[in-house]
N, C-alpha and C positions, 0 to 999 in steps of 0.2 A: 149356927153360924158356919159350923165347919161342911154343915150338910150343901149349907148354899153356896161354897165353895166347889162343892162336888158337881153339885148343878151344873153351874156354871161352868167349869170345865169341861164337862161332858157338851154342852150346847154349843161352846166355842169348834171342840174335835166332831162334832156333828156335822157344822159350818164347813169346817174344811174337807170332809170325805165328800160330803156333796156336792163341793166343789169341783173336787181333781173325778170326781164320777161324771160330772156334765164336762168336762173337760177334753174327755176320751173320745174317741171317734166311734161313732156305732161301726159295728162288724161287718154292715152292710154295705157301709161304705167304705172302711180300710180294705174291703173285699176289691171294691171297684177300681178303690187306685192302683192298688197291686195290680190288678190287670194290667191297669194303663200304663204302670212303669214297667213289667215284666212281659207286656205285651209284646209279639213282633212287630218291629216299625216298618212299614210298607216299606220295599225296595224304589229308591226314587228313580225314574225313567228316562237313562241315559240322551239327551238329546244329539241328534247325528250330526256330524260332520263331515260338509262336502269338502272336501279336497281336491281341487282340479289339477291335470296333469296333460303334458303335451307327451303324447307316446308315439315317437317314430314309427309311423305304418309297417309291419315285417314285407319284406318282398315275396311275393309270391312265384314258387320257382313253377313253370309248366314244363315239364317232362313230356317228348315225344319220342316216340321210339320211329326211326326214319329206314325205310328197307332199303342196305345198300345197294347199289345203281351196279349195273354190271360194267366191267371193264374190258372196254374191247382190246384186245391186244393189238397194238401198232404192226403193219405189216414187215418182215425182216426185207433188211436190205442187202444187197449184195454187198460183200468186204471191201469191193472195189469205190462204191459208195459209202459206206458208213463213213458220219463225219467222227475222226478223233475226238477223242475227250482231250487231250493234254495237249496244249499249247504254248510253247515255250518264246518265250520274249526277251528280244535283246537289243539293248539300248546300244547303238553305238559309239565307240570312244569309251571317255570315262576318267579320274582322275586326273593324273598330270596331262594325257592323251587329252587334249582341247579339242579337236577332230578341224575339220578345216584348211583355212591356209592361214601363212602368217600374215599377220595385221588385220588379219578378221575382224569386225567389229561385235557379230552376235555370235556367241557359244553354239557350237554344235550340240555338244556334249549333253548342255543341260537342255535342249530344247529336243532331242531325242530321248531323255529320260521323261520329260512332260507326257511327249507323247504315248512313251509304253506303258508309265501308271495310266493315263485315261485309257488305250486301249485293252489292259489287263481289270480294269469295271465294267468296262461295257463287255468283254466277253465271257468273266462270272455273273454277268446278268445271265446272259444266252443260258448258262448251264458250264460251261468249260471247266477244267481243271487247269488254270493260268501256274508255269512254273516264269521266274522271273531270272534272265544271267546275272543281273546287277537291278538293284531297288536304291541305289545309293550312288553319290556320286567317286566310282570306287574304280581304278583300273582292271578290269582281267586280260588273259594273252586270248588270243585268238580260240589256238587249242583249248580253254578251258572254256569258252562259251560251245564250241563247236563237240564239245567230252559231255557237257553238259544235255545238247539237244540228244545227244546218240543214247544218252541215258534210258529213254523214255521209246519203246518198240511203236507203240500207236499215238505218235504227234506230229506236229508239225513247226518247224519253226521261222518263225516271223523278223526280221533284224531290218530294225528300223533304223533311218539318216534323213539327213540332209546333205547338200550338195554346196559344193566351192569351187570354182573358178578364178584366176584371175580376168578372165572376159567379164569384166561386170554385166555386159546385154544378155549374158547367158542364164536362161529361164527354163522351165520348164518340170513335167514329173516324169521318172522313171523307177523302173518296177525291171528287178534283175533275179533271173534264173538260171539254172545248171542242168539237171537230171529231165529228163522226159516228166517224169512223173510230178514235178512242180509248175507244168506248164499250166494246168489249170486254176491253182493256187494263183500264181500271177497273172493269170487272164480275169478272174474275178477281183483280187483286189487291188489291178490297175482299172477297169474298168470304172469301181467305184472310186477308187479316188479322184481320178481323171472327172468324173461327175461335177466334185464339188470344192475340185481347185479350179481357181482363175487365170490359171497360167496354162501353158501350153502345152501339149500331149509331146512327151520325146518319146511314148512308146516302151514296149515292153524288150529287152535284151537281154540276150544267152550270154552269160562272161563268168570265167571261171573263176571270181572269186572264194579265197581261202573257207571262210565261214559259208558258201555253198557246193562247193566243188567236195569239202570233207565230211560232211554230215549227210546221213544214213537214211533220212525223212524228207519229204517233203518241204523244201526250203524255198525264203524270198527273200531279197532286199529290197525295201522300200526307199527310194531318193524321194522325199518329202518337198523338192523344192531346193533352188539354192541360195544361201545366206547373204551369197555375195551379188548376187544382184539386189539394189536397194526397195521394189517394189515387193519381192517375195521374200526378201526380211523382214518387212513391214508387216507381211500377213501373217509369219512364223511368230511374232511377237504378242499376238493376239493370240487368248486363251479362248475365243470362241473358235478362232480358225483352228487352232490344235485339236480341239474337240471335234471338229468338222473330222479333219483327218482320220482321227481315232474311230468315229463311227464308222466313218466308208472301212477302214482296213478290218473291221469286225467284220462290218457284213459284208467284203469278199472272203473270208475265214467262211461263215457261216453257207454262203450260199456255193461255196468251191464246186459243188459236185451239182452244180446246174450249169456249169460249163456247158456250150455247145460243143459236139465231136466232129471233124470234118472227115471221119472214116464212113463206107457208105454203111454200114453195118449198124451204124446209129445216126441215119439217117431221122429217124424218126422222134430219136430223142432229142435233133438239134430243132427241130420244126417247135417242138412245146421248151424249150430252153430259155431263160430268160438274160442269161447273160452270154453272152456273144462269146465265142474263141478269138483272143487276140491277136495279130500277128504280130512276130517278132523276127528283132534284127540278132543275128548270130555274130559275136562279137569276143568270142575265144582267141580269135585268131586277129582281132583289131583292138586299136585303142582310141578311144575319143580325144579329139583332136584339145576340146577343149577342158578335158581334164591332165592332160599330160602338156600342154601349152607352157607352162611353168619348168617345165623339166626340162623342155627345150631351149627354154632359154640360159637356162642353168647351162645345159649341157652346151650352148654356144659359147658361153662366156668361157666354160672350161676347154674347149677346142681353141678357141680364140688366144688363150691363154698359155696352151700346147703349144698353139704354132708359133707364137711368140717367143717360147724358149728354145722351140726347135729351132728357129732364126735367126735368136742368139747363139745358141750354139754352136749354127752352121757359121754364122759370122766368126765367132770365136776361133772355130778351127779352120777357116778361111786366111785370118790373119795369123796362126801359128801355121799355119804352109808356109805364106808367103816371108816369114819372117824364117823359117828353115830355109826356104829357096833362096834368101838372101844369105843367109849365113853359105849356106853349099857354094854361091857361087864367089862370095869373098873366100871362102878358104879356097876354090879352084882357081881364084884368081890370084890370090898370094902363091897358090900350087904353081899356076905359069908364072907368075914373074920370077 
């Protein structure tokens, strides 16, 4: 009995070795799987991506190399011709100085200051070196505009106006000089201005005024025109005519030294000359009738006024005679009685 226990036992742990032995994986095949789990796994093949992009074109630079051009040298001019660099401009009047007469209706002052900024742009176009007496509505004395031009050994100066009367029919342009040596200066830019004013030519005149009679350069004064007549205050009031102005007074500045000469010596330079030599009225020794018309009558009213007390006077001590003759002859008369 106890043997068939043995048996039995044995046949049961039989059962189960054979079991867990079919169980196992052959060698040849735990081989395999090893591989496949230890195996490298192919790298997987990144797929691309397009990315579009807007990329501002670079400019492309072209580099040339250019042979510079020869420069011919401008011919020299005689000193007598060369035109100034420095150009000195001056407004007439100025502050409290209103310029004019009384009861003027249009400012002198500030319509000569108009005109000397436009003419100090137009002649830094040209190339000038523009010095200004006043940019401002500012008073200076005479002397200091006239200190000012002497400043500057190779300029010219320019002293712009306008013109008043009490004759209101009185119209016209004049162009005023002093020294020899400015007579071309004002042959050229009365000429041009004369061009392209509407008014009437009064001519170009020698007169010794202060600001040209004392400075050391080539000097002018421009009468623009006068205020007090109503048609050429009209035209002073317009900023195109002011500009009219300012160009002509550049370009007799620029063109001065194509004056014609009436010497025979330059004979030949007045034949190719494009601007004409002006005649002028010599008037040092005169006064215009209708700029000192005011004065006269001032000065009447003050004669008038003289004689008046001189009359009085005379009366006065007409009747203190007659009133001593009366007394002399009462007390000669009380004498004889």
């Amino acid at each position: 009995m106890q043997k068939h226990f043995i048996i039995f036992g044995l046949l049961i742990l039989g059962a189960f070795s054979v079991d867990n032995v079919r169980a196992l994986p052959a060698p040849s095949a735990l081989s395999a799987r090893e591989h496949r789990v230890t195996a490298a796994q192919p790298t997987p093949t990144a797929t691309p991506v397009v990315v579009t992009r807007t990329v501002a074109p670079t400019p492309v630079v072209v580099t040339r190399t250019v042979a510079p051009q020869a420069v011919r040298p401008s011919p020299e001019r005689p000193p007598a011709e060369r035109p100034s660099t420095v150009i000195v401009i001056d407004a007439g009047h100025g502050g409290f100085d209103r310029g004019g007469i009384a009861g003027q209706r249009v400012s002198e002052k500030m319509m000569n200051l108009d005109v000397a900024q436009r003419l100090r742009t137009v002649l830094q176009a040209y190339g000038y070196r523009v010095v200004m007496t006043r940019d401002t509505d500012v008073f200076l004395p005479l002397g200091t505009r006239v200190a000012i031009a002497n400043q500057y050994r190779d300029a010219i100066f320019v002293c712009v106006h306008f013109n008043a009367t009490p004759r209101r029919s009185a119209n016209g342009i004049e162009t005023y000089f002093y020294s020899s040596q400015s007579l071309s200066l004002a042959s050229a830019i009365h000429y041009y201005v004369n061009r392209v004013a509407p008014t009437p030519n009064r001519g170009v005149r020698r007169r010794g005024f202060y600001v040209l009679r004392n400075t050391r350069v080539p000097s002018v004064l421009v009468e623009c025109g006068f205020l007090t007549n109503p048609t050429e205050a009209e035209y002073a009031q317009s900023t195109t005519y002011r500009q009219q102005l300012a160009d002509a007074i550049a370009r007799g500045v620029r063109e001065r030294s194509l004056v014609a000469s009436t010497s025979s010596s330059n004979r030949l330079a007045a034949n190719t000359a494009t601007v004409p030599l002006q005649p002028f009225i010599d008037q040092t020794h005169y006064r215009d009738p209708d700029l000192v018309r005011h004065r006269k009558r001032s000065s009447k009213s003050s004669s008038k006024s003289t004689s008046s007390s001189k009359r009085k006077k005379a009366s006065g001590s007409d009747s203190t005679a007659k009133s001593s003759t009366k007394k002399k002859k009462s007390s000669s008369a009380q004498a004889e009685d």
